[in-house]
C-alpha positions as CSV (number, residue, x, y, z in Angstrom):
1,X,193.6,56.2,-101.4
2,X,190.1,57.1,-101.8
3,X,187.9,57.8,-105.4
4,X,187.8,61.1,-106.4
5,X,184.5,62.5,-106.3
6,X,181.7,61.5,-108.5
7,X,177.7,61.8,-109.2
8,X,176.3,58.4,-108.0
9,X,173.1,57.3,-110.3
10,X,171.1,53.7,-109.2
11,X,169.7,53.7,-112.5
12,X,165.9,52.6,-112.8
13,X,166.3,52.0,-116.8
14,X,168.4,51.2,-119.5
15,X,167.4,54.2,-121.2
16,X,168.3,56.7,-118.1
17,X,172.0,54.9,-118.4
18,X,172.4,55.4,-122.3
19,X,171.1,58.9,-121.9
20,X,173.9,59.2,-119.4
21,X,176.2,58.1,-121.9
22,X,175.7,59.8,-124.2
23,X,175.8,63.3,-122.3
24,X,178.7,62.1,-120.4
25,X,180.6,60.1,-122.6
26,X,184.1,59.6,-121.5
27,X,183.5,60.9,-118.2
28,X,180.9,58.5,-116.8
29,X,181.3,54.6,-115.8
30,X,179.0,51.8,-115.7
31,X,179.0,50.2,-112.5
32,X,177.8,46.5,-112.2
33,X,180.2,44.3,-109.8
34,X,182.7,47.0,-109.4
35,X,185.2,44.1,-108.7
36,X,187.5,45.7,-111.3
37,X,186.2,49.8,-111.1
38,X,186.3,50.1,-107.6
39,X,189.7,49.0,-107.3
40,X,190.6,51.6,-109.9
41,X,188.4,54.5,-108.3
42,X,190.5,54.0,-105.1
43,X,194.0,54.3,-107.3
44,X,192.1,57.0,-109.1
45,X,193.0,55.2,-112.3
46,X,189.6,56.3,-113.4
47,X,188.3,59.7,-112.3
48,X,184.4,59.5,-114.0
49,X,182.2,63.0,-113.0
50,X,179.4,60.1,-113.4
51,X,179.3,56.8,-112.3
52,X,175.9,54.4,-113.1
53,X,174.9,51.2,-111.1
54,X,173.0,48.7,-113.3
55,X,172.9,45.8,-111.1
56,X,169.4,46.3,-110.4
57,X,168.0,46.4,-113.8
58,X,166.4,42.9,-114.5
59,X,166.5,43.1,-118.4
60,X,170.0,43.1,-117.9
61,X,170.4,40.3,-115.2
62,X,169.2,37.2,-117.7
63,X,170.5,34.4,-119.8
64,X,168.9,33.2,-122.3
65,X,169.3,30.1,-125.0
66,X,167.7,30.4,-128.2
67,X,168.5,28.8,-131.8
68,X,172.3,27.7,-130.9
69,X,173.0,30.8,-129.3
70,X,173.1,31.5,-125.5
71,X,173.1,35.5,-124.6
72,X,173.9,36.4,-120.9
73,X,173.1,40.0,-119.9
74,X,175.3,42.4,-118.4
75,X,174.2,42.0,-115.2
76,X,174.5,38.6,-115.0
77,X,177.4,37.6,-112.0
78,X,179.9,35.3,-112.5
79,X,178.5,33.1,-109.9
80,X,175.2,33.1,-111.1
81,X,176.6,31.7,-114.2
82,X,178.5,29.0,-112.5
83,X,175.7,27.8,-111.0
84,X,173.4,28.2,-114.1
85,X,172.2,24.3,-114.5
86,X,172.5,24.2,-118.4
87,X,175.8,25.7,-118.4
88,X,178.1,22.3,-118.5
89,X,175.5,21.4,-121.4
90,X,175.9,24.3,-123.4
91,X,179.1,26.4,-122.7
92,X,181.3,23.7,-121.4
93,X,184.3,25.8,-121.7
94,X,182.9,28.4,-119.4
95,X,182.0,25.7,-117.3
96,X,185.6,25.6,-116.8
97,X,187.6,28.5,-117.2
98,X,185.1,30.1,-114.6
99,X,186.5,28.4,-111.3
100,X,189.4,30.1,-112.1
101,X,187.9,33.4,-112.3
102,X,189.1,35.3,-109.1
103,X,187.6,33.5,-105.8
104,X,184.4,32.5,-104.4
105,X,183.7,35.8,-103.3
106,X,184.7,38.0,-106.6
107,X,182.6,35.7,-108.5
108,X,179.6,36.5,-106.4
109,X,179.7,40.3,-107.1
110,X,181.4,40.3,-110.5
111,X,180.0,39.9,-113.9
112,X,180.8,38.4,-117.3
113,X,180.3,41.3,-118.8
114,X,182.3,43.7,-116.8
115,X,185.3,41.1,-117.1
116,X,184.7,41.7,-120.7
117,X,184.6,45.1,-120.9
118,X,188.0,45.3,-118.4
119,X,189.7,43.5,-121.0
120,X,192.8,42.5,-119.1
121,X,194.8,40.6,-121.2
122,X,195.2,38.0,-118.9
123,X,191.7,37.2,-117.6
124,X,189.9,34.5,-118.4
125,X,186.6,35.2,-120.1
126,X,188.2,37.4,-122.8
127,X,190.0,34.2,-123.5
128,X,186.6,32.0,-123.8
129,X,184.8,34.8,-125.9
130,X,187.6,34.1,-128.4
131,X,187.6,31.0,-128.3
132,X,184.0,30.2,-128.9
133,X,183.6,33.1,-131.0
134,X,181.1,35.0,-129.0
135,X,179.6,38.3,-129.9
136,X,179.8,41.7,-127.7
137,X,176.0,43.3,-128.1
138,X,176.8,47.0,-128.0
139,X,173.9,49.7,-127.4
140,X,174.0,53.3,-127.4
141,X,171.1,55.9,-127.7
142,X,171.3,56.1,-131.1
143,X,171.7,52.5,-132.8
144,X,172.8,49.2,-131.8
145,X,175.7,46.7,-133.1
146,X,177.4,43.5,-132.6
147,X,181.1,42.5,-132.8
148,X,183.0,39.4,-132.8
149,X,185.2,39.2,-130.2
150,X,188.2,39.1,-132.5
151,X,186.9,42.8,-133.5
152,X,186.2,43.7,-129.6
153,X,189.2,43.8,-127.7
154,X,192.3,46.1,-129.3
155,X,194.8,45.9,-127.2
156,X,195.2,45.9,-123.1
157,X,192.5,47.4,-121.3
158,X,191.4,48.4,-124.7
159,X,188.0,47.8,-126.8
160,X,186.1,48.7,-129.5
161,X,183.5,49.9,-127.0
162,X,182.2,54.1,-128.3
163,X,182.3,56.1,-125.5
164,X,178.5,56.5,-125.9
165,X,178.1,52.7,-125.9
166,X,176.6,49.8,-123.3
167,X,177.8,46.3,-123.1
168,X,174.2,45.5,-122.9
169,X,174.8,41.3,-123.3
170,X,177.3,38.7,-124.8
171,X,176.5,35.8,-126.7
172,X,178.3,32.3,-127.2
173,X,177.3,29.5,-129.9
174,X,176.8,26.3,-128.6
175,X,178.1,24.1,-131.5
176,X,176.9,21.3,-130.4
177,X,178.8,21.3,-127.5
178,X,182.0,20.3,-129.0
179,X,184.2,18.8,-126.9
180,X,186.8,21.6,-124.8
181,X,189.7,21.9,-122.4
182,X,190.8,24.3,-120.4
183,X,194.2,25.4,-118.7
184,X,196.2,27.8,-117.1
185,X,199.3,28.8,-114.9
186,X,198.9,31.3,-112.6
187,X,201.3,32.3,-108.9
188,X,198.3,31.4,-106.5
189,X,194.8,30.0,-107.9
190,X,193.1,32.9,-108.4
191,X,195.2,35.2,-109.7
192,X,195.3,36.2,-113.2
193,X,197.0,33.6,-115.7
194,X,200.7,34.3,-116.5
195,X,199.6,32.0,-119.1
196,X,195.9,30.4,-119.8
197,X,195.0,28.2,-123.2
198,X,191.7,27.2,-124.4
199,X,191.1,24.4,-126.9
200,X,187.8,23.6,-129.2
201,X,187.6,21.0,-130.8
202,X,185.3,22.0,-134.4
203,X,184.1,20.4,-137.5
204,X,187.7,20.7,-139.2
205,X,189.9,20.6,-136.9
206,X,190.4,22.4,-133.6
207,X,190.8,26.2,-132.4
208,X,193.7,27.1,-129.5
209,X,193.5,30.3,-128.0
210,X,195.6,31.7,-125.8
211,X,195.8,34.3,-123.0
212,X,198.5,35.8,-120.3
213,X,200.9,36.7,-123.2
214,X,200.1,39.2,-125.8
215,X,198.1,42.2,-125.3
216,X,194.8,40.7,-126.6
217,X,193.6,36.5,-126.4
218,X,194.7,35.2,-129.8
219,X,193.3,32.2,-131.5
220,X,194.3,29.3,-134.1
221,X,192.4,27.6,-136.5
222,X,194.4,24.2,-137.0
223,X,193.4,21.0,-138.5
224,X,193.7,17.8,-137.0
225,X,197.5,17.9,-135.9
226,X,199.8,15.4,-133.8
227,X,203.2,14.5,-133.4
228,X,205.8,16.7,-135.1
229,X,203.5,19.0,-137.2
230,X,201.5,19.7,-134.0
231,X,204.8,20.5,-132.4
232,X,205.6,22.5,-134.8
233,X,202.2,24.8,-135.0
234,X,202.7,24.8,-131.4
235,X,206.6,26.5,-131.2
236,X,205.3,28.8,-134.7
237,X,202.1,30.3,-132.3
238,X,204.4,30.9,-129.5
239,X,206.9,32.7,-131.2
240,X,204.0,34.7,-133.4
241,X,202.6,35.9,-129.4
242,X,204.8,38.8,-129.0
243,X,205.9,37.4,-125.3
244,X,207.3,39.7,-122.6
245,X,209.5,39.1,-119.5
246,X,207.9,40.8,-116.2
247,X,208.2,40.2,-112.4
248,X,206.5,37.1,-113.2
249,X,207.9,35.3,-115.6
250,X,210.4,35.6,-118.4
251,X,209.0,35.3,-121.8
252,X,211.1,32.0,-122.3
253,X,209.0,30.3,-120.0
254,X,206.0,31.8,-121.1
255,X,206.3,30.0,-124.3
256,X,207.2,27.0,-123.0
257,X,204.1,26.5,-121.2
258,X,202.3,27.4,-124.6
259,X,203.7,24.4,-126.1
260,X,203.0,21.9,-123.3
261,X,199.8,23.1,-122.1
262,X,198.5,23.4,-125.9
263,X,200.2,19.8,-126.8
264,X,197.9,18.2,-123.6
265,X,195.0,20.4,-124.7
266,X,195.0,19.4,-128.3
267,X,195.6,16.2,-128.4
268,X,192.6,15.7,-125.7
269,X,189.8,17.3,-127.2
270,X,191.5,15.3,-130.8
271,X,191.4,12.0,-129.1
């Protein structure tokens, strides 16, 4: 199929998108790797009168690292990330959940933020955001506004996102860079996760988050756990996840591989 027809704007400013916004609303689209929109234009999932290509806005395009706090702009690809030399430094866990991030090729054209704002249950950088406790920046015409990421995503394919609104950047603390571990099960590498999990170790304890399963990534605050009472957190989480059978896997398994990928991850970033 092809996209229904639309009203194509290169925009030249941020303002000239958030005025678009907000005369459009619901019926415009932000366009900045398109790895996710086109696919829907062509199903005519989405049917926007107005569709708005950021990509070549450079405010939007930067990352920046300031007081524990490192911000990356919505135009800001995947790969360009990847390949961002402080990145293993500062956002280990990025460092590797984003390798499993669609392929060498999606990753060149798609960004963080667009991932983000696609909010597929089962993708991985919803799952970081959680698990670091990252902030969406959020900008409309009118005003501007941050949520946690526990606050951001609502459901699947859902956010908190106005109508009238711009993911303009996201922002991850550092911590110290805590030590992190990373996992996931998936058909073919590549694909989205039937299930991904996300460990962080912190200053009580550690965090587990997990993606693939529910509608939204959900996240554990535990403290130091091993043997039988981590076992036991473990089976509680995965029977508090709300797990479906699909044409990928039944929800039995799905929890299964919450307990023995978070058992590895947990005791690693413990040890």
């Amino acid at each position: 199929m092809k996209p229904a027809a639309f009203d194509y704007i290169r925009a030249e400013s941020v303002s000239e998108v958030l005025d678009g916004l907000a005369q459009e609303g619901g019926n415009a689209r932000v366009l900045a790797g398109g790895q996710s929109l086109m696919a829907m234009l062509n199903m005519r999932l989405a049917k926007p009168k107005l569709l708005m290509d950021i990509m070549r806005l450079s405010e939007l395009g930067r990352i920046e690292q300031s007081a524990g706090v490192v911000t990356i702009g919505a135009g800001v690809r995947q790969a360009a990330l990847l390949a961002w030399p402080e990145l293993g430094g500062t956002l280990p866990l990025l460092a590797l959940a984003l390798p499993w991030v669609g392929h060498v090729q999606t990753r060149s054209r798609g960004t963080l933020c667009g991932s983000l704002a696609h909010a597929d249950p089962s993708a991985e950088m919803p799952l970081a955001l959680v698990a670091l406790g990252g902030e969406v920046h959020l900008r409309s015409a009118k005003r501007r506004r941050r949520l946690a990421a526990s606050d951001f995503f609502l459901g699947m394919m859902l956010t908190a996102r106005a109508e009238d609104e711009l993911i303009e950047a996201v922002s991850f603390p550092t911590k110290g860079g805590g030590r992190c571990a990373f996992r996931e099960v998936a058909r073919r590498h590549g694909d989205f996760a039937i299930v991904a999990c996300a460990a962080v170790a912190t200053s009580q304890g550690v965090r587990f988050a997990v993606g693939g399963v529910g509608d939204v990534p959900l996240v554990r605050d535990w403290p130091r756990l091993d043997g039988s009472s981590l076992d036991d957190a473990l089976n509680g989480f995965a029977y508090e996840l709300d797990a479906r059978s699909d044409v990928h896997a039944t929800a039995r398994y799905r929890r299964d591989l919450v307990r023995m990928i978070g058992r590895d991850l947990v005791r690693e970033v413990l040890q």
